[in-house]
N, C-alpha and C positions, 0 to 999 in steps of 0.2 A: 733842846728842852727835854728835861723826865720829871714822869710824875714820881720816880721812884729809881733807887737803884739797889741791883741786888749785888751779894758781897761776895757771897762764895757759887761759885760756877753751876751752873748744873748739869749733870751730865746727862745729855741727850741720846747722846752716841752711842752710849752702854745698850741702848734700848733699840740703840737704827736696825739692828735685826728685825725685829718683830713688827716695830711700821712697815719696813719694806714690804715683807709680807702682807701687811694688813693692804699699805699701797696695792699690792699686783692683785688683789682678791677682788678690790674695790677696781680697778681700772678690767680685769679679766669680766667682772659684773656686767661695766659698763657696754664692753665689744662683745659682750655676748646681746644683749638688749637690743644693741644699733644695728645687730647681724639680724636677729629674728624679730623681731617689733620694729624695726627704720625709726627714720624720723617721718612726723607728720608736719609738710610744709604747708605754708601756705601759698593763698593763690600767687604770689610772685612768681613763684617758683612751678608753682602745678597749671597754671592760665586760667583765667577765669572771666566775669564781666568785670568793667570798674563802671557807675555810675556819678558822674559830677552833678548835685541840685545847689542852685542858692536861693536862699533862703532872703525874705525880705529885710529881716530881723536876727539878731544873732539865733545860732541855731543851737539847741536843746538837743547835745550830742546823743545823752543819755536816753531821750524819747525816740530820737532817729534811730538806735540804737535797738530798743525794746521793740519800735514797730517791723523793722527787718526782719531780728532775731525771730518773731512769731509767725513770719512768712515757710519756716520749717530750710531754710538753705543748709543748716549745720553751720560752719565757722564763717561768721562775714566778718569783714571789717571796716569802720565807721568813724573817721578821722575827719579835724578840719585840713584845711590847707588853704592857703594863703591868708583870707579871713575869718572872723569868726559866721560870719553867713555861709561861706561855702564848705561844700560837704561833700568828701567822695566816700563811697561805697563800692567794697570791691564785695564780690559775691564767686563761690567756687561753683566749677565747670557743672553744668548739667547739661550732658548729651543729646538728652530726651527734649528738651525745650530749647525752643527757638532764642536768641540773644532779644530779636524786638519783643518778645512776649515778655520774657522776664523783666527788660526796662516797664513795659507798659505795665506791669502789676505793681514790680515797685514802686511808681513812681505814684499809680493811682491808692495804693495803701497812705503812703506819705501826703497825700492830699486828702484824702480820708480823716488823719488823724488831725488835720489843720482844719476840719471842716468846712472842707470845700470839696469840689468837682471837677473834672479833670474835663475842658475843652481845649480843641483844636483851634489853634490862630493861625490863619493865611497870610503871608507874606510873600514878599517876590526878592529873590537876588541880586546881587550887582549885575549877574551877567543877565535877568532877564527869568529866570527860572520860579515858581511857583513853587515855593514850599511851607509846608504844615509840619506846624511845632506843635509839640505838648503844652500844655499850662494849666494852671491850679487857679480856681477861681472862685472867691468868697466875694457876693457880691459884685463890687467896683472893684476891688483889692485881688492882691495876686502874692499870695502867703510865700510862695515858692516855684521856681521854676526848673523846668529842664535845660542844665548846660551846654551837657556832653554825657555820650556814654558810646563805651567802644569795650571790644573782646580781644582780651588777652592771650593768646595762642599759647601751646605748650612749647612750641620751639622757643620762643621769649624767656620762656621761665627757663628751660633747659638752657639756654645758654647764662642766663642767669647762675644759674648754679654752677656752671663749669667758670665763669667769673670768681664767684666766691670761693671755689679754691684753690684757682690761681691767689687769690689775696692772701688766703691762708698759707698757701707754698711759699711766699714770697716773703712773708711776715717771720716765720719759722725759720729763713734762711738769713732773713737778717739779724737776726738773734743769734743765730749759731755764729755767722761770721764779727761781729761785735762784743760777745764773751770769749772767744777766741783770741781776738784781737785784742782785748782790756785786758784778757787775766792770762788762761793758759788754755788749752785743746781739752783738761781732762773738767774745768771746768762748763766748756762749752756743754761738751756731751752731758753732764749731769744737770746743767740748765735747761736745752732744749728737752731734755727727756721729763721734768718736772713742770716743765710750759703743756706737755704732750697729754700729762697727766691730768691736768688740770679739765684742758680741754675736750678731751674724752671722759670726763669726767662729769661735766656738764652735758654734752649730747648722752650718755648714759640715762641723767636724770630725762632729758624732755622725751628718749624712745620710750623707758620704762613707764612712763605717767601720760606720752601720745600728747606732752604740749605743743603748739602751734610753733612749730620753727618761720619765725620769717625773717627777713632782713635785719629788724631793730633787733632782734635774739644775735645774725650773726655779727651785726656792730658789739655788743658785746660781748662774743666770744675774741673778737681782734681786740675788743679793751681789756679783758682779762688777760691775755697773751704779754699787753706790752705792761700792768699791772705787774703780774705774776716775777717776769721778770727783773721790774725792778726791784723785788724785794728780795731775791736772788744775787742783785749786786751789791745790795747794801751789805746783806750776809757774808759775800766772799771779799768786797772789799775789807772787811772787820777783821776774815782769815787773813789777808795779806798782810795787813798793818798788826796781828796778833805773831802770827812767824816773825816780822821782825823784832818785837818789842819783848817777846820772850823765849828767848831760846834753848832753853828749857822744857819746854814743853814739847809733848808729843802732836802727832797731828791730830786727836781726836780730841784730849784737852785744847789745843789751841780753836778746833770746831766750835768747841764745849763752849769754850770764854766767848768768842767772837757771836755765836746764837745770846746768849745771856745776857751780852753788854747792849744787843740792841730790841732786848723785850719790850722796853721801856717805850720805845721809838713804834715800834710796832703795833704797840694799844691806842697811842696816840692818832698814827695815820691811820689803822685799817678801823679805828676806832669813830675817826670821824664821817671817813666815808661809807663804812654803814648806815651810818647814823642817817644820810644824803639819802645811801639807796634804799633804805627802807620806806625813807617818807617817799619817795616814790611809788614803793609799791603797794602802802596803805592809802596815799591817797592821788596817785597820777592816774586812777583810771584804767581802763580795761587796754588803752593803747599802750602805755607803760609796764603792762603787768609781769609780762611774760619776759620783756627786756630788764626789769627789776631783779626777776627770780634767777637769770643768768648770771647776775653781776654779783647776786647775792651770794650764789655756790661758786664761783669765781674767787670770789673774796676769802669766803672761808679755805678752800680747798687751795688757795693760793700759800694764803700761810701756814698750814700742814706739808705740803709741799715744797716750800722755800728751804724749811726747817730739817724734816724730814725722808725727804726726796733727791732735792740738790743737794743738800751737804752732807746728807748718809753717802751721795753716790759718788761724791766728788773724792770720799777718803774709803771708799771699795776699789776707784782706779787708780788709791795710791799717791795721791797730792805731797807732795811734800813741799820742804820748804826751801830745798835749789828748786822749784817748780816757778816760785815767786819773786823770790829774792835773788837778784843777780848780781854774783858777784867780781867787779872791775880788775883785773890785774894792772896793777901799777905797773907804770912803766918806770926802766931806768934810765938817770943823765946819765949818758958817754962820759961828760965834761966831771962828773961827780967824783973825789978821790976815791970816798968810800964804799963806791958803789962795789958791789959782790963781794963787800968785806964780811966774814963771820967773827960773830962777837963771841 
């Protein structure tokens, strides 16, 4: 399907000089940023408390939310999980304070704001054991309770992170060896290096602006990896099928046709799924926000790069069209009279 097609080529390529350029400014940006500013994780990754409450009633994430945030922790976060009643709260490391203190003020803020009071309930174990819970009490009623809450240790996270880029290695490597395998060697190299860009690309933005790196961020940075590239194949599959169909053409025109023929296509897809991740990011909430804004410079930065990235680099190492195009020698019948006859 196009909403449109264009007739005469555009040249792109006349111009791959000077995005390149602009590309290594804006990527040299990035690695300068994530060298002296890092990234700011979060508690996944750094350890911290997680607190489980449920609620009687579905829970008012955005009040849960405002009454933490005012307890002065800096980054918490405040997700449901499994129902709309249950609420975990994960809160960052403070050395100074004990893990039971901090559950005991959260949890007495959050009964505060449900006005009630936070009593102690005695109960006894399977095995026999006498234990005192938390509970919030209005009344007869019991607005919210305490679940669960446990501390997340920095080893946890640490190895968390050395998880995520294994995923990352792993992701990258599959990419190389599957453009490799689909097209040719000098495409690979120009797609993984255009995946590379992308994604350094993104962690540039969150060092420079100290957004909260956590998990849903690095889901999508693995979404924008396997995004990015496909819009890399669609590109170079357009060169292979353009090498054949005109031959004629140099390899920068044949680039030129192959970007052009699929602009069309390209408004359409990257056109709709913006469209998806923004309403996410206007209206999914503060859980969503920061996983929206990855997918969002993903997005963009994907298609400058498919464009200007992969296919500049793919005819700087020389692509041509024996690269693509294989050509069969016939073979000759023995049994043939005229075989090796010259006319």
């Amino acid at each position: 399907m196009e909403f449109f097609r264009i007739k005469r080529d555009i040249p792109f390529m006349k111009h791959a000089l000077i995005f390149n350029v602009v590309s290594f400014l804006t990527f040299a940006a990035a690695v300068f940023f994530l060298v002296t500013r890092g990234l700011h994780f979060s508690i996944e990754f750094t350890g911290g408390t997680s607190i489980e409450v449920a609620y009687a009633q579905p829970a008012d994430i955005n009040k849960t939310r405002h009454v933490v945030e005012q307890m002065g922790f800096g980054e918490v976060q405040v997700t449901n999980f499994g129902t709309t009643r249950d609420v975990m709260i994960r809160l960052p490391v403070k050395p100074e304070v004990k893990q039971d203190v901090i559950v005991k003020n959260v949890f007495e803020a959050l009964c505060k704001a449900e006005n009630g009071a936070v009593v102690q309930h005695q109960s006894v174990s399977p095995q026999g054991e006498a234990v005192s819970k938390q509970a919030c009490a209005v009344g007869d009623t019991e607005p919210l309770s305490l679940a669960k809450s446990e501390l997340i240790g920095p080893s946890v996270g640490a190895e968390l992170a050395t998880n995520a880029a294994y995923a990352l290695l792993a992701t990258v490597l599959g990419i190389v060896c599957y453009l490799a395998f689909r097209f040719e060697w000098k495409f690979a190299i120009a797609g993984i290096i255009a995946n590379l860009h992308d994604v350094v690309i993104i962690l540039g933005f969150f060092a420079y602006f100290q957004w909260e790196f956590s998990l849903a961020v690095l889901a999508a940075v693995l979404a924008v990896l396997g995004y990015s590239v496909n819009e890399s194949v669609v590109i170079f599959d357009r060169v292979r099928e353009a090498f054949r169909k005109y031959r004629l053409f140099n390899t920068h025109e044949v680039i030129d046709h192959a970007i052009t023929s699929t602009i069309s296509r390209t408004i359409i897809t990257h056109g709709s799924t913006q469209m998806m991740v923004l309403s996410m990011l206007f209206f999914g909430g503060p859980t969503l926000h920061y996983f929206a804004i990855a997918l969002t410079i993903g997005i963009l930065f994907g298609i400058y790069s498919s464009v200007f990235v992969a296919a500049a680099i793919a005819m700087w190492l020389g692509v041509k069209r024996e690269d693509l195009v294989k050509h069969s020698a016939k073979r000759e019948d023995p049994d043939d009279p005229n075989a090796g006859a010259v006319v």
